[in-house]
mmJSON file of the N, C-alpha and C atoms, coordinates in Angstrom:
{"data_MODEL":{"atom_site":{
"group_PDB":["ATOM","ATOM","ATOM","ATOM","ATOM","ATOM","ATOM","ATOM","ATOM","ATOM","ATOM","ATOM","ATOM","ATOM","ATOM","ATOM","ATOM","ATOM","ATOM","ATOM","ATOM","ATOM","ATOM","ATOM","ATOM","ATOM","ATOM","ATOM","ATOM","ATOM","ATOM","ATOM","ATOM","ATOM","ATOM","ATOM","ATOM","ATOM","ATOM","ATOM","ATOM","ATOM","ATOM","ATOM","ATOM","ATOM","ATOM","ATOM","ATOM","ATOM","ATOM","ATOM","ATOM","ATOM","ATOM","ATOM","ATOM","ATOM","ATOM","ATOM","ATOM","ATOM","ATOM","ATOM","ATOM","ATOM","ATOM","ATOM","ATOM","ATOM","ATOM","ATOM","ATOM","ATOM","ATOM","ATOM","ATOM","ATOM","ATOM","ATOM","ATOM","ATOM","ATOM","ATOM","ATOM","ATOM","ATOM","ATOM","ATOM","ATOM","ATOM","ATOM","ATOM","ATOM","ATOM","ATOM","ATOM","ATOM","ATOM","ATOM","ATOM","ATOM","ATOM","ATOM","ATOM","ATOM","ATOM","ATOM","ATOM","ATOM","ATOM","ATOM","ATOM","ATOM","ATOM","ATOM","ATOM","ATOM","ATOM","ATOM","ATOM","ATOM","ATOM","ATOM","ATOM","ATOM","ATOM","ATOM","ATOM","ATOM","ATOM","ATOM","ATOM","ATOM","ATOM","ATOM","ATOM","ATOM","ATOM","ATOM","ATOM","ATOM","ATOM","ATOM","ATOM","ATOM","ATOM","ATOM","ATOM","ATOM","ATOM","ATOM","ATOM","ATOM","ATOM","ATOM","ATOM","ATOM","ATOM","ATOM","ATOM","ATOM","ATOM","ATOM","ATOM","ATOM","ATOM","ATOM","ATOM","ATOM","ATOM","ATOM","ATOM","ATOM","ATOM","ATOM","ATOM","ATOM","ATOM","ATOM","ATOM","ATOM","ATOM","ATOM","ATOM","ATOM","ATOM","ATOM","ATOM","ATOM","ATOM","ATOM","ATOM","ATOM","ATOM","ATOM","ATOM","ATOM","ATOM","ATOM","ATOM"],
"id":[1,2,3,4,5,6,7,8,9,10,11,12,13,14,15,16,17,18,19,20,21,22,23,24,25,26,27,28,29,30,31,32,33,34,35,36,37,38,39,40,41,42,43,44,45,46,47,48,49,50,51,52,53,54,55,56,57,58,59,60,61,62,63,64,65,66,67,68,69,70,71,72,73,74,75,76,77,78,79,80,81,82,83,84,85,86,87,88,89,90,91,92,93,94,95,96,97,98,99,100,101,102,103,104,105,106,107,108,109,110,111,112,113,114,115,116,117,118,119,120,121,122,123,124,125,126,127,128,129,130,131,132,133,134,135,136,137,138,139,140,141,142,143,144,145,146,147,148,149,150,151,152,153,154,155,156,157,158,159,160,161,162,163,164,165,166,167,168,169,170,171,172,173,174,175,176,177,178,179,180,181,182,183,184,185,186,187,188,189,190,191,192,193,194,195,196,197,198,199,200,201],
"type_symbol":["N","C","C","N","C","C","N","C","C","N","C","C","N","C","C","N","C","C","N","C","C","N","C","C","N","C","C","N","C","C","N","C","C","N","C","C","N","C","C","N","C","C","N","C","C","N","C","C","N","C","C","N","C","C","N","C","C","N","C","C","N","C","C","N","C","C","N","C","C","N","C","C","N","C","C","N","C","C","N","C","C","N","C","C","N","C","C","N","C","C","N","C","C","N","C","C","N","C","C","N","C","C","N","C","C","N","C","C","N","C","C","N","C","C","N","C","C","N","C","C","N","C","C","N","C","C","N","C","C","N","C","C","N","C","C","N","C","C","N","C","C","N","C","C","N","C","C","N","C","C","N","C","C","N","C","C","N","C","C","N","C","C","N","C","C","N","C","C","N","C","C","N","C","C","N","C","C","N","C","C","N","C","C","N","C","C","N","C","C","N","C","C","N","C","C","N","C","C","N","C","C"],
"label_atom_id":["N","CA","C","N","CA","C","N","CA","C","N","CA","C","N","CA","C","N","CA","C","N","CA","C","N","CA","C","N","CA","C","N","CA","C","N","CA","C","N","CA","C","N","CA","C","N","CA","C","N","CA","C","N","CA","C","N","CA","C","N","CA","C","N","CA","C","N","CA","C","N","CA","C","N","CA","C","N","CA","C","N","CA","C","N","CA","C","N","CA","C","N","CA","C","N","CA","C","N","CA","C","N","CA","C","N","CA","C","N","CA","C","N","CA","C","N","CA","C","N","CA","C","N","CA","C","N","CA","C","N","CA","C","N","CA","C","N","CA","C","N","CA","C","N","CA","C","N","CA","C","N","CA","C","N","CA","C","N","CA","C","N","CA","C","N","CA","C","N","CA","C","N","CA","C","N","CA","C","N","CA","C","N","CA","C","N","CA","C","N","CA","C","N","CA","C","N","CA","C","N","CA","C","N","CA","C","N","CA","C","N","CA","C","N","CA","C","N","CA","C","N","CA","C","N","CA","C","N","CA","C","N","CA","C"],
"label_alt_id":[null,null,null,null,null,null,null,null,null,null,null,null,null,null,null,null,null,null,null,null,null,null,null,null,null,null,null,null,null,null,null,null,null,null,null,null,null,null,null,null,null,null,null,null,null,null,null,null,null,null,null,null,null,null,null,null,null,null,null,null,null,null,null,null,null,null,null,null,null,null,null,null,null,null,null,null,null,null,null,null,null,null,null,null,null,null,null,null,null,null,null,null,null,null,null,null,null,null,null,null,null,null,null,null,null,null,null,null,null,null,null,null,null,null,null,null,null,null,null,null,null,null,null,null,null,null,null,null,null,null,null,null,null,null,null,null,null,null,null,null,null,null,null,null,null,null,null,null,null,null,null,null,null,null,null,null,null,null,null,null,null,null,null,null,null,null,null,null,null,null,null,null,null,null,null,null,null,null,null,null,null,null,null,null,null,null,null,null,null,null,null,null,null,null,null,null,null,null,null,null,null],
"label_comp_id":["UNK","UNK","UNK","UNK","UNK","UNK","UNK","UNK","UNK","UNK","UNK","UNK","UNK","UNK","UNK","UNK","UNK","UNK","UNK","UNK","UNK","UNK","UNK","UNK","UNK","UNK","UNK","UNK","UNK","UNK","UNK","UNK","UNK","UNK","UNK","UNK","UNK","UNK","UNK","UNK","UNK","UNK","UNK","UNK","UNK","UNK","UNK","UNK","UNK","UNK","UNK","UNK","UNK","UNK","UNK","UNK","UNK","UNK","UNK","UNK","UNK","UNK","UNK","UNK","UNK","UNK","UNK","UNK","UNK","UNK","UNK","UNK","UNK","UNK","UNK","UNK","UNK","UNK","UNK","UNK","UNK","UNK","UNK","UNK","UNK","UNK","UNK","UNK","UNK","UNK","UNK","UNK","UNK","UNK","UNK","UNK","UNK","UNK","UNK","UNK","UNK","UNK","UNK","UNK","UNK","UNK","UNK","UNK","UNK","UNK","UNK","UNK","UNK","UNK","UNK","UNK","UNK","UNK","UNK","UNK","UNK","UNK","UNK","UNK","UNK","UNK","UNK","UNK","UNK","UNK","UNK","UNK","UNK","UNK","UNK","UNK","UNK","UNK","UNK","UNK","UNK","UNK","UNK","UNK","UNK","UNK","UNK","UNK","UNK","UNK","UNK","UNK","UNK","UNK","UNK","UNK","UNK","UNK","UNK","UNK","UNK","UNK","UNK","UNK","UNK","UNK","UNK","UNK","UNK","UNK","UNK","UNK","UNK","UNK","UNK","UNK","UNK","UNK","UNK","UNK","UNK","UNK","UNK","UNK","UNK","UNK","UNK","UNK","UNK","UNK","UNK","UNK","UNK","UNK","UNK","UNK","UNK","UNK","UNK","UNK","UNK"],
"label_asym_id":["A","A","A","A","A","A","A","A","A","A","A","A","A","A","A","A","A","A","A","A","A","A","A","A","A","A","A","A","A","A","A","A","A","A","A","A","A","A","A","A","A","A","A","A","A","A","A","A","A","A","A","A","A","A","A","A","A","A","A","A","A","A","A","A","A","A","A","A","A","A","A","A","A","A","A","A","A","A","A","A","A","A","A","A","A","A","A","A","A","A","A","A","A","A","A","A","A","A","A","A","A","A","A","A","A","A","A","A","A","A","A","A","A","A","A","A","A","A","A","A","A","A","A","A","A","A","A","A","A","A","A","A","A","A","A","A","A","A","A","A","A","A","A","A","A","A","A","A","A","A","A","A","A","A","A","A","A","A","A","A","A","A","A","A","A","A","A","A","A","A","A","A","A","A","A","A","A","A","A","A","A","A","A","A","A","A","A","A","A","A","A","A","A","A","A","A","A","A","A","A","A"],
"label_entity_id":["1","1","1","1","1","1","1","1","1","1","1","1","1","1","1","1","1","1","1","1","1","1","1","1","1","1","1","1","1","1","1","1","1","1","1","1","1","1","1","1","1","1","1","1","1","1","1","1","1","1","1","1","1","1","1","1","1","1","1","1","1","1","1","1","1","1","1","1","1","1","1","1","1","1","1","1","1","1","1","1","1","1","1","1","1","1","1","1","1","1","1","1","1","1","1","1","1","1","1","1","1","1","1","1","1","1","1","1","1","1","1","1","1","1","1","1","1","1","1","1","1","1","1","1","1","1","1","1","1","1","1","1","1","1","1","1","1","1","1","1","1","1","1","1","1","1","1","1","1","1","1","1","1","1","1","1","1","1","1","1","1","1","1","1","1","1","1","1","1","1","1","1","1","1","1","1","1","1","1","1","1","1","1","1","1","1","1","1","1","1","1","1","1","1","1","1","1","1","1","1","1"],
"label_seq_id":[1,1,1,2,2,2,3,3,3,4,4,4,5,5,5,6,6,6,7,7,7,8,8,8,9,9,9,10,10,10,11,11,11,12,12,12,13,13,13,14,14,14,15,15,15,16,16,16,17,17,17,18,18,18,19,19,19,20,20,20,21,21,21,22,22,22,23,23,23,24,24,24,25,25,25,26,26,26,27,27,27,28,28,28,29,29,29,30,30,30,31,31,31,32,32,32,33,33,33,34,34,34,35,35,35,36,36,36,37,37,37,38,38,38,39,39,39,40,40,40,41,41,41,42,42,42,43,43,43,44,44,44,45,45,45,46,46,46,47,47,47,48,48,48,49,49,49,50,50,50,51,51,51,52,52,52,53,53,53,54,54,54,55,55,55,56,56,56,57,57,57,58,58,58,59,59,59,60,60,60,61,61,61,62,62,62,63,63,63,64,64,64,65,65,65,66,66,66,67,67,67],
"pdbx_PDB_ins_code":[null,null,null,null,null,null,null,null,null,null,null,null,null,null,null,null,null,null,null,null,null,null,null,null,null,null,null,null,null,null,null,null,null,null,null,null,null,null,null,null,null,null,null,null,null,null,null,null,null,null,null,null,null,null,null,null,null,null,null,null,null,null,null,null,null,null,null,null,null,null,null,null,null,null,null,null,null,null,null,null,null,null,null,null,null,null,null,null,null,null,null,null,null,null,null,null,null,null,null,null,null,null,null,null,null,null,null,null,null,null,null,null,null,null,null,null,null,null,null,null,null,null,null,null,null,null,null,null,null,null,null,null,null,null,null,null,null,null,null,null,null,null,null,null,null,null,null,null,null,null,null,null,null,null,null,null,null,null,null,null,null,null,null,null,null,null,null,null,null,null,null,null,null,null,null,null,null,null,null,null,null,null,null,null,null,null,null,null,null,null,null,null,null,null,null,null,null,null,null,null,null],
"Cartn_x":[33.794,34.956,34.579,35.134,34.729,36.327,36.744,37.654,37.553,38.586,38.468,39.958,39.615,40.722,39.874,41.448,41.407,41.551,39.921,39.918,40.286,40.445,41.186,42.401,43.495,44.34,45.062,43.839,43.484,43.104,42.301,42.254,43.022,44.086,45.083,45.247,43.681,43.38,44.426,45.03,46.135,47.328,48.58,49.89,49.636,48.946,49.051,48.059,48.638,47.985,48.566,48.062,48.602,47.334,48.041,46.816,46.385,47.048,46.476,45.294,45.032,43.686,44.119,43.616,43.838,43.506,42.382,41.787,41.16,41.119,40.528,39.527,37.994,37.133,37.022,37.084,36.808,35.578,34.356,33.468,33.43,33.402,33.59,32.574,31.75,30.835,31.803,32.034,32.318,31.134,30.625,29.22,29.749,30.016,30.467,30.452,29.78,30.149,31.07,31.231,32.506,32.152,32.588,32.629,33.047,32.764,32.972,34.597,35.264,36.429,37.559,36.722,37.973,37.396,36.185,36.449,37.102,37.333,38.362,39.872,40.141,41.152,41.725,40.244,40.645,40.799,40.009,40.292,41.59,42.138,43.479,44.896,44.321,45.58,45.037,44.341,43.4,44.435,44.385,45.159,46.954,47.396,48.887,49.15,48.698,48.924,48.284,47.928,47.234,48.129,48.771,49.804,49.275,47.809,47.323,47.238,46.916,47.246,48.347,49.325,51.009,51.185,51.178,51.858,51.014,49.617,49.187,49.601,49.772,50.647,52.353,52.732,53.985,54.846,55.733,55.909,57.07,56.498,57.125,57.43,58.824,59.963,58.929,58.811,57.906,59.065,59.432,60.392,58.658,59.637,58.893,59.75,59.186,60.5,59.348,59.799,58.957,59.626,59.026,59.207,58.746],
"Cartn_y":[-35.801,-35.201,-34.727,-33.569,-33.128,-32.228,-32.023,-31.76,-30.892,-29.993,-29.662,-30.303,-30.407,-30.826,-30.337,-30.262,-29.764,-31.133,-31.175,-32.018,-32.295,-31.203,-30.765,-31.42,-30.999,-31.519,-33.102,-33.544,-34.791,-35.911,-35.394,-36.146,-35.845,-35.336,-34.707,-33.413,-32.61,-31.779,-30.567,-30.366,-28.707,-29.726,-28.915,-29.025,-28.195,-27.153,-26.06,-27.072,-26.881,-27.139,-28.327,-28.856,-30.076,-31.814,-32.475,-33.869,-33.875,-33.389,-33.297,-32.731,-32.999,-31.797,-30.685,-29.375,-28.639,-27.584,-28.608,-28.221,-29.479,-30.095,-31.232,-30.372,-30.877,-30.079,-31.277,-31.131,-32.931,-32.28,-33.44,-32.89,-34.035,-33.659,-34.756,-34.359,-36.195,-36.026,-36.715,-35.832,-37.188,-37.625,-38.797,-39.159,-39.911,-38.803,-39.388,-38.4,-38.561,-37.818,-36.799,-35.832,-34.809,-33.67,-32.666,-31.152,-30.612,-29.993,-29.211,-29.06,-28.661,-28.266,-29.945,-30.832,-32.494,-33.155,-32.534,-33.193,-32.414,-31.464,-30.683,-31.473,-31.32,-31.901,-33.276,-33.891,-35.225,-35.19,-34.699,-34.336,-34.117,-32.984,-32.684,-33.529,-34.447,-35.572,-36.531,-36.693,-37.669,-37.432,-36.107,-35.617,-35.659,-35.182,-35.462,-37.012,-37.436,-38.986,-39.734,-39.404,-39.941,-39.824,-40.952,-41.352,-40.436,-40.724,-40.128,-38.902,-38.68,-36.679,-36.146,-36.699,-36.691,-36.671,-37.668,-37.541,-36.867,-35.792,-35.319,-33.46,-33.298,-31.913,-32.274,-33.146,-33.193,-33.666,-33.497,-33.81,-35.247,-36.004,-37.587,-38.169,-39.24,-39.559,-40.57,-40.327,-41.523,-42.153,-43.66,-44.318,-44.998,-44.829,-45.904,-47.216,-48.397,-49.017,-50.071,-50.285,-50.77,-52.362,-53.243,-55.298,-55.842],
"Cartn_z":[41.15,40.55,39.16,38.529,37.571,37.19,36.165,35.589,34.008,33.905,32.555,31.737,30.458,29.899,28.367,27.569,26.381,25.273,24.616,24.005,22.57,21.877,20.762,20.71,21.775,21.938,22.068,22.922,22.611,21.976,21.194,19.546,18.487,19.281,17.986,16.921,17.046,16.553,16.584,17.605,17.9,18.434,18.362,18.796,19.944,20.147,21.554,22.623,23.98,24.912,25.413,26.253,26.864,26.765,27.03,27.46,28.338,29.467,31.487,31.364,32.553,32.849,33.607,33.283,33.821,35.149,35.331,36.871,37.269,38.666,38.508,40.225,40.056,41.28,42.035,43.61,43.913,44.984,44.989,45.788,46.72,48.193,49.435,49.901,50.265,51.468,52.667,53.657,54.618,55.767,55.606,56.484,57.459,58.521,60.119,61.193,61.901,63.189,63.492,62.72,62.842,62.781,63.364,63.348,61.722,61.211,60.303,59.865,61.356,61.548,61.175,61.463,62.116,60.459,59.719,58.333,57.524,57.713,56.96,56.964,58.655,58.847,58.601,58.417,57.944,56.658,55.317,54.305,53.647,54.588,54.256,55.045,55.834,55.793,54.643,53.909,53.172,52.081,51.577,50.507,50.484,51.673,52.147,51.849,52.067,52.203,50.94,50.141,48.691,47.657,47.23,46.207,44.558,44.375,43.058,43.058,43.911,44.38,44.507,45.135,44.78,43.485,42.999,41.202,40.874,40.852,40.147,40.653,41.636,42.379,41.79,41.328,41.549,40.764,40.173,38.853,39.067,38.633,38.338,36.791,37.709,36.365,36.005,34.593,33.535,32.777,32.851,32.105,30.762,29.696,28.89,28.233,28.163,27.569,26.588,24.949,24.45,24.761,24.597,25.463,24.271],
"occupancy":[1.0,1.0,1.0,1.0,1.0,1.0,1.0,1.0,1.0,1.0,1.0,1.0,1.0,1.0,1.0,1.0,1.0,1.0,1.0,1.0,1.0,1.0,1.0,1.0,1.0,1.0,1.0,1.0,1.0,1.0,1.0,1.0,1.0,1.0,1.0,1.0,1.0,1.0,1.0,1.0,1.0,1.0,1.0,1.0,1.0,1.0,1.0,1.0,1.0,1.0,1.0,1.0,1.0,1.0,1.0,1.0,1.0,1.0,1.0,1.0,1.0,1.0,1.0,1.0,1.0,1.0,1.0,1.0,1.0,1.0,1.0,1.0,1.0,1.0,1.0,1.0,1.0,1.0,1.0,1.0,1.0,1.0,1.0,1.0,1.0,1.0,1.0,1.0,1.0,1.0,1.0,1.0,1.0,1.0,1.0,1.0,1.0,1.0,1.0,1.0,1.0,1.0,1.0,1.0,1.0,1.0,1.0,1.0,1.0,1.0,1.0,1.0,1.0,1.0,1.0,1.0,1.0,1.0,1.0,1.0,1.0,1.0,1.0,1.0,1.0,1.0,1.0,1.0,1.0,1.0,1.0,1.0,1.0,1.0,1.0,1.0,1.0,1.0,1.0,1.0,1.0,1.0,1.0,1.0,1.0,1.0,1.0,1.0,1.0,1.0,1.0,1.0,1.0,1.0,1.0,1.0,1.0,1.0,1.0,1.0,1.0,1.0,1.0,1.0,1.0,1.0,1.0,1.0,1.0,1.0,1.0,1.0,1.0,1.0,1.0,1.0,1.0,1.0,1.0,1.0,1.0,1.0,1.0,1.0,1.0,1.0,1.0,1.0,1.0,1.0,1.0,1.0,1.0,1.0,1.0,1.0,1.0,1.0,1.0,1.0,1.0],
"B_iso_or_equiv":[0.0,0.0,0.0,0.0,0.0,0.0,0.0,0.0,0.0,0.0,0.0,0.0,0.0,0.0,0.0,0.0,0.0,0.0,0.0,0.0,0.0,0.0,0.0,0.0,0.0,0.0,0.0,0.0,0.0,0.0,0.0,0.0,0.0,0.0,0.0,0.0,0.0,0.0,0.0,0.0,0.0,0.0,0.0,0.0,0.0,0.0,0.0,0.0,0.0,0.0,0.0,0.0,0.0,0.0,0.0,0.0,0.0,0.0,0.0,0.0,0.0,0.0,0.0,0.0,0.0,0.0,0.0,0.0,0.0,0.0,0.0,0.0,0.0,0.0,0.0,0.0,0.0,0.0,0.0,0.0,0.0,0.0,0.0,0.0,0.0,0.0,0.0,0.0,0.0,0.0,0.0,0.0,0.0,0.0,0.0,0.0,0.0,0.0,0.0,0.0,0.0,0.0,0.0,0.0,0.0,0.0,0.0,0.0,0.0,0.0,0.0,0.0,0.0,0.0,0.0,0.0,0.0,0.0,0.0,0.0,0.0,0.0,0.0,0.0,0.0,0.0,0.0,0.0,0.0,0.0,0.0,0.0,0.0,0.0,0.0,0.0,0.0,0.0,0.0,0.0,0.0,0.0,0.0,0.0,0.0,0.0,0.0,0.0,0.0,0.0,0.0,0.0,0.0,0.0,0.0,0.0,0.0,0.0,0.0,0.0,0.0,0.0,0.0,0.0,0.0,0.0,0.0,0.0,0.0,0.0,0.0,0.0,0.0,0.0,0.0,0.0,0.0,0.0,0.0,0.0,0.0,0.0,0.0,0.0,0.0,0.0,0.0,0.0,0.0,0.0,0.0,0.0,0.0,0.0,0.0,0.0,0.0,0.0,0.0,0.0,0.0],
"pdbx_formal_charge":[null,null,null,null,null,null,null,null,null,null,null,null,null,null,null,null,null,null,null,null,null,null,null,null,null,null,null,null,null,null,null,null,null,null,null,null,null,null,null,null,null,null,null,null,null,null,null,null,null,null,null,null,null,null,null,null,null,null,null,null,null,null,null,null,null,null,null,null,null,null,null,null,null,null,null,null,null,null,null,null,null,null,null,null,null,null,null,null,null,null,null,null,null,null,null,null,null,null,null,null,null,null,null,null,null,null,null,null,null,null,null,null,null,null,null,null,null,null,null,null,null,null,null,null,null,null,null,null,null,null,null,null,null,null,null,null,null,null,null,null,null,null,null,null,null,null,null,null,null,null,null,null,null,null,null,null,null,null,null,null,null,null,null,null,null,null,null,null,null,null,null,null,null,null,null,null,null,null,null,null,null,null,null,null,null,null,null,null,null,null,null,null,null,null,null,null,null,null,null,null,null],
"auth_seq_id":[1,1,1,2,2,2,3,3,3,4,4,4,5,5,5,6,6,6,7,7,7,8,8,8,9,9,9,10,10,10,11,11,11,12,12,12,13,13,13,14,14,14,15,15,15,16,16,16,17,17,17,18,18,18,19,19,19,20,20,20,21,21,21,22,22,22,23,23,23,24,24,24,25,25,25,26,26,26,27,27,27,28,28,28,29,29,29,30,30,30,31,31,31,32,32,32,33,33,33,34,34,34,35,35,35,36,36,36,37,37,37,38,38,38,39,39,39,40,40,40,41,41,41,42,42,42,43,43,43,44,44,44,45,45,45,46,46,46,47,47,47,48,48,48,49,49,49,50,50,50,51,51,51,52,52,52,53,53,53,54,54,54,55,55,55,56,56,56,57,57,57,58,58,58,59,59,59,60,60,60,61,61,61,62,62,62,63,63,63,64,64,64,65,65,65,66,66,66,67,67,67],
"auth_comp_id":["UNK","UNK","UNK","UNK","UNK","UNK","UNK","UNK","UNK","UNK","UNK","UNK","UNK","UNK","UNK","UNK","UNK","UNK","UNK","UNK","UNK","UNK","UNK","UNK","UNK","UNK","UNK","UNK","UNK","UNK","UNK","UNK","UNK","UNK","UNK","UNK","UNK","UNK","UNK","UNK","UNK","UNK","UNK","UNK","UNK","UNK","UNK","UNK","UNK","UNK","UNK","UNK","UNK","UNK","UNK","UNK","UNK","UNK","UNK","UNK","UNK","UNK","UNK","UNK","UNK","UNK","UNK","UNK","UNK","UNK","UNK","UNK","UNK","UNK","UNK","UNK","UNK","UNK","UNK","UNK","UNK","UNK","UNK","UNK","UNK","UNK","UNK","UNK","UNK","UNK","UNK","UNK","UNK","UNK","UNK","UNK","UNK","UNK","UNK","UNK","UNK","UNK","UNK","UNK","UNK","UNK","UNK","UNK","UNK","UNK","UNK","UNK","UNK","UNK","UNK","UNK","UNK","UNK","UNK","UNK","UNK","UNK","UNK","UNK","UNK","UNK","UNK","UNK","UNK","UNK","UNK","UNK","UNK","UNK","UNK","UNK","UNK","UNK","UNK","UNK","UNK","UNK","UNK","UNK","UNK","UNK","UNK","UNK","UNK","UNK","UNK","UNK","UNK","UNK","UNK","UNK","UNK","UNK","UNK","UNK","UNK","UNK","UNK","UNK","UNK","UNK","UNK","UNK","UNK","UNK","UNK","UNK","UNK","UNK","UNK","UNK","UNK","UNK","UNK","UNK","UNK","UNK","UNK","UNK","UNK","UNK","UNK","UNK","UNK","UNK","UNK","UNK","UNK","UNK","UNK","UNK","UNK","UNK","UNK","UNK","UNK"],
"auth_asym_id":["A","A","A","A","A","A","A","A","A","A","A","A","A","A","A","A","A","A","A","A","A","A","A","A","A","A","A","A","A","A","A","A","A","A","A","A","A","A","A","A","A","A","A","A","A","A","A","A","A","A","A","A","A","A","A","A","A","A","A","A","A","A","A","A","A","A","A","A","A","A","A","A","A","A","A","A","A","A","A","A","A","A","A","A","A","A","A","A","A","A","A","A","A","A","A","A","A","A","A","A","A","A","A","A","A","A","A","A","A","A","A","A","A","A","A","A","A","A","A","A","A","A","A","A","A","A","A","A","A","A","A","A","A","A","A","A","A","A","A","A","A","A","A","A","A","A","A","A","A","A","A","A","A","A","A","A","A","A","A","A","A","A","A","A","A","A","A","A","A","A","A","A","A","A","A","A","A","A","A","A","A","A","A","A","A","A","A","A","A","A","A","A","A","A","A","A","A","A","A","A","A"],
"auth_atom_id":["N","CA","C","N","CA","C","N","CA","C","N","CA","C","N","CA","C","N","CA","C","N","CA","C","N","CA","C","N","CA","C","N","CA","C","N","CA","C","N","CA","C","N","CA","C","N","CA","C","N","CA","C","N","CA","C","N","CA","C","N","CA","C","N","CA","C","N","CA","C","N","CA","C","N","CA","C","N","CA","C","N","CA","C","N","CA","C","N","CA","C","N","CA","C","N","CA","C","N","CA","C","N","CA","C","N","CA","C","N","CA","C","N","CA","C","N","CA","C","N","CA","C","N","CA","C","N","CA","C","N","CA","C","N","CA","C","N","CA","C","N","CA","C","N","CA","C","N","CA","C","N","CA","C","N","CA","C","N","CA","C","N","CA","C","N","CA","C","N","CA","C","N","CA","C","N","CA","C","N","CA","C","N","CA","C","N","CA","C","N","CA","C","N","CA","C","N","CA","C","N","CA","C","N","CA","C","N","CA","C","N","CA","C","N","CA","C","N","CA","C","N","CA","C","N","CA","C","N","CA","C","N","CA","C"],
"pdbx_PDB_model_num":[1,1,1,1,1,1,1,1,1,1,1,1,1,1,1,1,1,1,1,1,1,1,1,1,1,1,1,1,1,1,1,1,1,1,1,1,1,1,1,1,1,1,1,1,1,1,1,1,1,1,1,1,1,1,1,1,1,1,1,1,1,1,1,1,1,1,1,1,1,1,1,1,1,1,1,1,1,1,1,1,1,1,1,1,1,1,1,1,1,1,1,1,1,1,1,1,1,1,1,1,1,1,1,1,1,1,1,1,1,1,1,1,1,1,1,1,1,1,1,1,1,1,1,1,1,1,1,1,1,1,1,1,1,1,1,1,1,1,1,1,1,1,1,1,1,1,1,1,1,1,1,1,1,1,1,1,1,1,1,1,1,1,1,1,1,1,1,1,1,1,1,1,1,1,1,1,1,1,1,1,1,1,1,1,1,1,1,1,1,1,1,1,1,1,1,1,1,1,1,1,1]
}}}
């Protein structure tokens, strides 16, 4: 996995831009017995079904509460 993000932003340096990353690349081996076609397919139920890939496609309620 490899990602860009704006680090300026991050150390506080600029008000413009965000903290996220703004592209995240994911590189898959899958090492099993499969057609080209059924690791794809497995891949992409891999992703449907992946909670961290959800909140990261999808925008979620953040409560903060200081304790």
């Amino acid at each position: 996995m490899e990602g860009n993000i704006d680090k300026d932003f991050l150390l506080g340096k600029t008000q413009e831009g965000r903290a996220g990353f703004t592209e995240l690349r994911l590189f898959v081996t899958v090492d099993a017995p499969m057609s080209q076609e059924e690791k794809e397919a497995f891949i992409h139920d891999v992703e449907k079904r992946c909670p961290v890939a959800d909140n990261i496609s999808n925008t979620t309620k953040i409560t903060t509460k200081i304790v």
